[in-house]
N, C-alpha and C positions, 0 to 999 in steps of 0.2 A: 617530648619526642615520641612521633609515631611509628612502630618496630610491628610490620607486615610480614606474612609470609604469603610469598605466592606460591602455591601448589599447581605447576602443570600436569595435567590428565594428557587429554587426546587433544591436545591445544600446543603443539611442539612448535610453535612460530611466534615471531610478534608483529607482524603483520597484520592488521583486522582481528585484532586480541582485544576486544573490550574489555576484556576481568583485568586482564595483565596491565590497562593502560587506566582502570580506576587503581588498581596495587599503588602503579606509579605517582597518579595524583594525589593518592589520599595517604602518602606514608612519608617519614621523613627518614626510613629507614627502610631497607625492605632484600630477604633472602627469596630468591626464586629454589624451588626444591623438584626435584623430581623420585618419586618412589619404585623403589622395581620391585614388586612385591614375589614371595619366597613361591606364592600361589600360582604362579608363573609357569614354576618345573614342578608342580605335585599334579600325582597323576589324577586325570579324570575319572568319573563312574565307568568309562569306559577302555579303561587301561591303557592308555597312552598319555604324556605330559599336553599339558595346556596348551602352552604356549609350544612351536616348533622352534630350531635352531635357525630358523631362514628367516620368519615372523622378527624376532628377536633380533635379528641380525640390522634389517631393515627399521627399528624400530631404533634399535641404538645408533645407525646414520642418522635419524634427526635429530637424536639427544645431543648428539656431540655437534650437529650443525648449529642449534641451538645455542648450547654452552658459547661456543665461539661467536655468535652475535652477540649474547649479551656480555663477554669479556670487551666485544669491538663498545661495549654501552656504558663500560666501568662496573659493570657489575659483574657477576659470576652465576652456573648454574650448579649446586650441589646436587649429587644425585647419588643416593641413599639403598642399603638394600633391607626392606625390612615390610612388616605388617603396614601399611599406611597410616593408619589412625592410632599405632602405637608410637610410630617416629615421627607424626605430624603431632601429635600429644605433645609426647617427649620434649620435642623442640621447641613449642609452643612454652613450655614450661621454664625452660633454660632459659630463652632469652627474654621471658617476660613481653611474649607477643602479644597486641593487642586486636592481631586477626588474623585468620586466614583466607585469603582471594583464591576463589579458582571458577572453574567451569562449572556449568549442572552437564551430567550424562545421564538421560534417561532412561535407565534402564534398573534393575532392581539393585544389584549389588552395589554400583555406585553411588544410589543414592541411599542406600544402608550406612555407606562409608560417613558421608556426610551427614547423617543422622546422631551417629555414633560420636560424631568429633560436638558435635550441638549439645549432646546429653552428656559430654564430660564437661562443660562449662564455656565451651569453646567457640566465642564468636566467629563465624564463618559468613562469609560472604559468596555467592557462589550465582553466577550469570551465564544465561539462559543464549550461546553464540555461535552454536556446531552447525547450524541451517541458515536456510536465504530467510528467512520470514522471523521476526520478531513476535513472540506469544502475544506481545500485548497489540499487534498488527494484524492478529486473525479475526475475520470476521465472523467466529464463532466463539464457542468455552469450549475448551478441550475433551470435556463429556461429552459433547453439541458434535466433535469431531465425523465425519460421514466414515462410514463402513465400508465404501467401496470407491476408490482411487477418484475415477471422474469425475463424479461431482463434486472431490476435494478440489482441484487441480480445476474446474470451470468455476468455482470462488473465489478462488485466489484472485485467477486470471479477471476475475470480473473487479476486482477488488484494488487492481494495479499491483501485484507482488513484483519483486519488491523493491522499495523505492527507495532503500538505505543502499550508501554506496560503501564500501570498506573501507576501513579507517587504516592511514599510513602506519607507522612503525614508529615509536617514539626514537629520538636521536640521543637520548640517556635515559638511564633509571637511577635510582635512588643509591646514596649509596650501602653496600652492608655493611652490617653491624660486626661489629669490631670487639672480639674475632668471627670470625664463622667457620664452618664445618667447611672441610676437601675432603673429597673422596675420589676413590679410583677403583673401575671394576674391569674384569678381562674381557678382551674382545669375542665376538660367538664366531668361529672360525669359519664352521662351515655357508660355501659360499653357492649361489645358485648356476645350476647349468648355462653354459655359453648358451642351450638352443631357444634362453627365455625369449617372453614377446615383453618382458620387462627388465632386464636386465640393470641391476640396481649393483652392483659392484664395478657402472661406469660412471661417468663423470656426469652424464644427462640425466641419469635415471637413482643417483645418490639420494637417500632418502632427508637429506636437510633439506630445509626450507628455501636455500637458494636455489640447487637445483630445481623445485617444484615452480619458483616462482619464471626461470628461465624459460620453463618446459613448456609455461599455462603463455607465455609472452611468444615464444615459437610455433604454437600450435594453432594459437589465434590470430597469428601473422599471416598464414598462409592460408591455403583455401581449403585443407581437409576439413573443417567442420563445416564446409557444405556440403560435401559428401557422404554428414556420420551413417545419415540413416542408411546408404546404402551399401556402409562397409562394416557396420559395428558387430553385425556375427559373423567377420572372420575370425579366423583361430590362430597366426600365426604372423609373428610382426609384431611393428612398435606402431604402423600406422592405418592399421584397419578402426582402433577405437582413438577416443580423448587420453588416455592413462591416468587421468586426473585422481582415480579411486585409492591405488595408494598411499597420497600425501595427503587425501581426503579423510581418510582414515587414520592416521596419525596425529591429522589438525596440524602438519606441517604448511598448510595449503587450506584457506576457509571455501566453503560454498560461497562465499559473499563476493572474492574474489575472482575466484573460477566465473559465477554469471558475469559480473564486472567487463570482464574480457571479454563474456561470449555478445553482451550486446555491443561493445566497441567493435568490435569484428564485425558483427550485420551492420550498424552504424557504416562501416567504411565497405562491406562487400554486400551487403544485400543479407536481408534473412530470406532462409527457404525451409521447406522441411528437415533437412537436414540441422541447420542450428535449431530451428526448431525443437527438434527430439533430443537436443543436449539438454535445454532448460528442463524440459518434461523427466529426466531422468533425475536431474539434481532436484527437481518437487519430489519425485519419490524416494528421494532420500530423507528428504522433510517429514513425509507423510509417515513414513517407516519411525519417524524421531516422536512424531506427536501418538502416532498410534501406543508405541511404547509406555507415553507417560500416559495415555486414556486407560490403559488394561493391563499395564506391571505384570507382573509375575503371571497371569494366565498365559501370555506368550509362551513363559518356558517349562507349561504343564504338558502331559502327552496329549491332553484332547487340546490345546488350542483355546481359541473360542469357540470350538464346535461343543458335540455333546457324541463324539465316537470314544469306542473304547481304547483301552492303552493299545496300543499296536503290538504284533511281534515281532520280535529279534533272534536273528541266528549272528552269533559269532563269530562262526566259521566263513559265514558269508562276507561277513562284513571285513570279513582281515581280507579275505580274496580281494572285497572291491576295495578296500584303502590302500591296498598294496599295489591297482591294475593287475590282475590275477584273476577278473574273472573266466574268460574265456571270449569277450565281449570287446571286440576291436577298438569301437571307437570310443566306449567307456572305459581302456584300461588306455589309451593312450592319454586320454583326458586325466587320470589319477593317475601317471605316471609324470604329465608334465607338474599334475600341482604339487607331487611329491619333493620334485628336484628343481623346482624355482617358485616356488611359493605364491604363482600366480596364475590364472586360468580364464580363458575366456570366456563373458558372458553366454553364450550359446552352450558351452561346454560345461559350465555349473547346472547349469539346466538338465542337460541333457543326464549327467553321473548324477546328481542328485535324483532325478524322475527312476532310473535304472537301480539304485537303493531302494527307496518305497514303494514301489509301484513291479519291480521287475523279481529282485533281491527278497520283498518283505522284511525289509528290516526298520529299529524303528528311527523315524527321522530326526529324533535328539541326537543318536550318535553322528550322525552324518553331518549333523547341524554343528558337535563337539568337532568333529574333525576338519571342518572350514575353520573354526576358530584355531584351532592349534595350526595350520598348514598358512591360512592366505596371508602373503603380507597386506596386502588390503582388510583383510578384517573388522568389519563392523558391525556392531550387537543389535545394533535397530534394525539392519538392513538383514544382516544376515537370519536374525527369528524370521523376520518378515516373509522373504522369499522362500527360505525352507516351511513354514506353515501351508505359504499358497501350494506348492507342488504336493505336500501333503495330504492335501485339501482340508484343515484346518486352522487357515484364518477367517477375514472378513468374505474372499472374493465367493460370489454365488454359482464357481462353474466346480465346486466340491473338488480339487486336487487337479493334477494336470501332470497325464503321463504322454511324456516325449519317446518317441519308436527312436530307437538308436540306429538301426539297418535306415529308416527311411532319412533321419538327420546324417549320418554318417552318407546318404545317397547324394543328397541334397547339397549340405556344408563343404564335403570331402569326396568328390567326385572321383578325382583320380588317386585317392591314396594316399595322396603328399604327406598329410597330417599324419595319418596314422603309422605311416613307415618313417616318419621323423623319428617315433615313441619307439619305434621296435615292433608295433602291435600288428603288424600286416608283415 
C-alpha cells in the first residue's frame, strides 16, 4: 500500500492540479495537508507582521473552499499550524509515508523548504504548474532565459505557447489513512471595506476555487476583455480589469485555465488588442516565475541585478507612506485603499511604489515587504519583479521608472472621484 501525502502551497484547487492528480494516481492512500506557518504573524525587518489580517483572511476562503471539494471527493483537507518541514517531517514519520507531492514555487524560501524535507530522507515529488508554459516547453534553458520581457514573449509566441489545455478535476481521490489528523483554526475577523474594487466577503469575489472558477466563466462570457486594454488603469470597480490576480495567487485559479477561457472567448468573439493584452500580462506572470528560478535570491538583495548601492531609508517616511499620511493625494488614497481591502489597482501600485523610491527615498525592500503583508493577491515572482523594475534594479534597460503623481492623479483621476472616495481630497 502506497500512503502519499499531498502538501498544498499556492495550488488551493484541483482543477488543472497536475501534482495533486499524479498524488491521486500514484497512491493507494493519500492525506492532502495544508500548513499555515507561525512565520506568517512574525514580524518583518521592517516591523510590521508578514502576513496582513485581510491577506489571510482571503487566503483562508480558499482553504476552506478547498477542504469542502475534497470532503465532496471522500477525502478531506487537514490543515496544520506549524513550521512546514517540521509537520510535513513529523507526519511523514507517523504514518510511514512514502512521499510527499506538491508544487515547485520558485522563489528561494520555498524552495529551501523542499530542500530541507530531501536532506531529512524524505522523498518529495514536486511539479513545475503555477504558469502557461511547461519548463520542458521552452525554447530555451532557464540560464538561456532573455533579460528583457520582449524578446521572451516574441519566443514563446514564435513557439506556439501554449498548447496544453488544463486538466479537469478528478471526480475522487484516494482514500485517507486511517486515522488521520483534524484540525481546526479561528477565523481572521477582520473584513475588507464595502468601498473595495474586490470585495471578497461576497459571494462572487469569495476566495474558493468555485467562485474563481464562476468569475473566469462570467468574465469570459461577455465582452469586457475586449475592452481590457482600454480600461485596465482604472482605479475603482470590479470591472475596469480581469480580477483574475487574486485566485491567481492563491492557485485557487491556474494560468492554464484563465488563458483556456481567454482563447474560447476570441474563439467565439473575436481577438483584438484587448484580449490581446490579457495573454501578454499572464506571460509576464510566467516571465516574473522563470526569472526567479534563473537568479534566486539576487532578486531579494538591495542592488537587484544591478551593481547600485544599498539604498536609503527613512522610517519616518515610510510609516507616513504605509499609513497614506504622506501629504500626497493620490498616493495616500492609493495606501489608504490597500490598507482597508487588501487590493489596489495596477496603475496605482505603480504609482505609490515609484512615490516610495523615487519621491520618499526609501528603500524598495520595505515597500516590496509591505505589498507582501497587505495584497491579497500577493505574489513573490511578480511582486520582486515589478518592485526591482520601478527601482531600477532588475533586467529592464530604462534604470528605474518614476511615475509624477500630480501628472497621473491628472490624468487617471480627473475629477477627484478617486481621491475623495479615500478621504485624501
Amino acid at each position: 500500500m502506497s500512503l502519499h501525502i499531498y502538501w498544498f502551497r499556492n495550488d488551493l484547487r484541483l482543477t488543472d492540479n497536475p501534482a495533486f492528480r499524479s498524488a491521486c494516481d500514484s497512491s493507494s492512500s493519500l492525506l492532502p495537508v495544508y500548513v499555515v506557518s507561525p512565520g506568517e504573524t512574525a514580524p518583518t525587518a521592517w516591523g510590521f507582521e508578514r502576513w496582513g489580517p485581510l491577506r489571510r483572511r482571503f487566503r483562508d476562503q480558499a482553504v476552506a473552499g478547498l477542504k469542502q471539494a475534497l470532503i465532496d471527493r471522500g477525502s478531506d483537507l487537514v490543515v496544520i499550524e506549524g513550521e512546514p518541514v517540521q509537520v510535513l517531517s513529523g507526519l511523514a514519520e507517523a504514518l510511514s509515508a512514502d512521499r510527499v507531492v506538491c508544487e515547485t514555487i520558485a522563489a528561494p524560501e520555498e524552495l529551501a523548504q523542499v530542500d530541507a524535507l530531501r536532506a531529512l530522507g524524505i522523498s518529495v515529488e514536486d511539479h513545475w504548474q503555477s504558469g502557461l508554459v511547461d519548463l520542458a516547453d521552452l525554447p530555451f534553458a532557464i540560464r538561456d532565459l532573455p533579460e528583457v520581457f520582449t524578446p521572451f514573449r516574441r519566443a514563446l509566441e514564435a513557439a506556439g505557447f501554449p498548447s496544453v489545455r488544463p486538466l479537469s478535476p478528478p471526480h475522487a481521490a484516494p482514500p485517507l489513512p486511517d486515522p488521520y489528523l483534524s484540525a481546526h483554526r479561528s477565523a481572521i475577523t477582520q473584513a475588507p471595506d464595502p468601498r473595495s474594487s474586490f470585495p471578497f466577503d461576497t459571494a462572487a469575489f469569495d476566495g474558493a476555487e468555485s467562485a474563481a472558477l464562476r468569475h473566469v466563466q462570467s468574465y469570459f462570457s461577455g465582452r469586457l476583455a475586449q475592452s481590457y486594454k482600454a480600461t485596465r488603469n482604472g482605479l475603482s470597480g470590479a470591472a475596469y480589469s480581469t480580477k483574475l490576480s487574486p485566485w491567481l495567487a492563491t492557485g485557487a485559479l491556474s494560468a492554464r485555465r484563465a488563458f483556456a477561457s481567454l482563447r474560447d472567448h476570441e474563439a467565439r468573439h473575436g481577438a483584438n488588442e484587448g484580449t490581446g493584452w490579457i495573454g501578454v500580462e499572464l506571460l509576464w506572470r510566467d516571465y516574473f516565475r522563470l526569472s526567479s528560478m534563473k537568479h534566486g535570491a539576487r532578486l531579494f538583495r538591495h542592488q537587484g541585478l544591478s551593481r547600485l548601492p544599498r539604498p536609503s531609508h527613512d522610517p519616518e517616511q515610510f510609516a507616513r507612506w504605509s499609513a497614506g499620511e504622506t501629504g500626497q493625494p493620490f498616493v495616500d488614497a492609493g495606501m489608504r485603499e490597500l490598507a482597508a481591502t487588501g487590493y489596489l489597482s495596477n496603475r496605482l501600485r505603480q504609482v505609490v511604489a515609484s512615490y516610495l523610491v523615487h519621491d520618499l527615498e526609501c528603500d524598495w525592500r520595505a515597500g516590496a515587504a509591505w505589498f507582501e503583508a497587505q495584497l491579497i493577491d500577493f505574489d513573490v515572482c511578480s511582486n520582486q519583479g515589478n518592485w526591482l523594475y520601478i527601482a531600477g534594479r532588475g533586467a529592464d534597460p530604462r534604470n528605474g521608472r518614476r511615475f509624477d503623481p500630480e501628472q497621473q492623479a491628472g490624468y487617471y483621476d480627473p475629477d477627484g472621484a478617486y481621491r475623495r472616495l479615500w478621504n485624501a481630497l
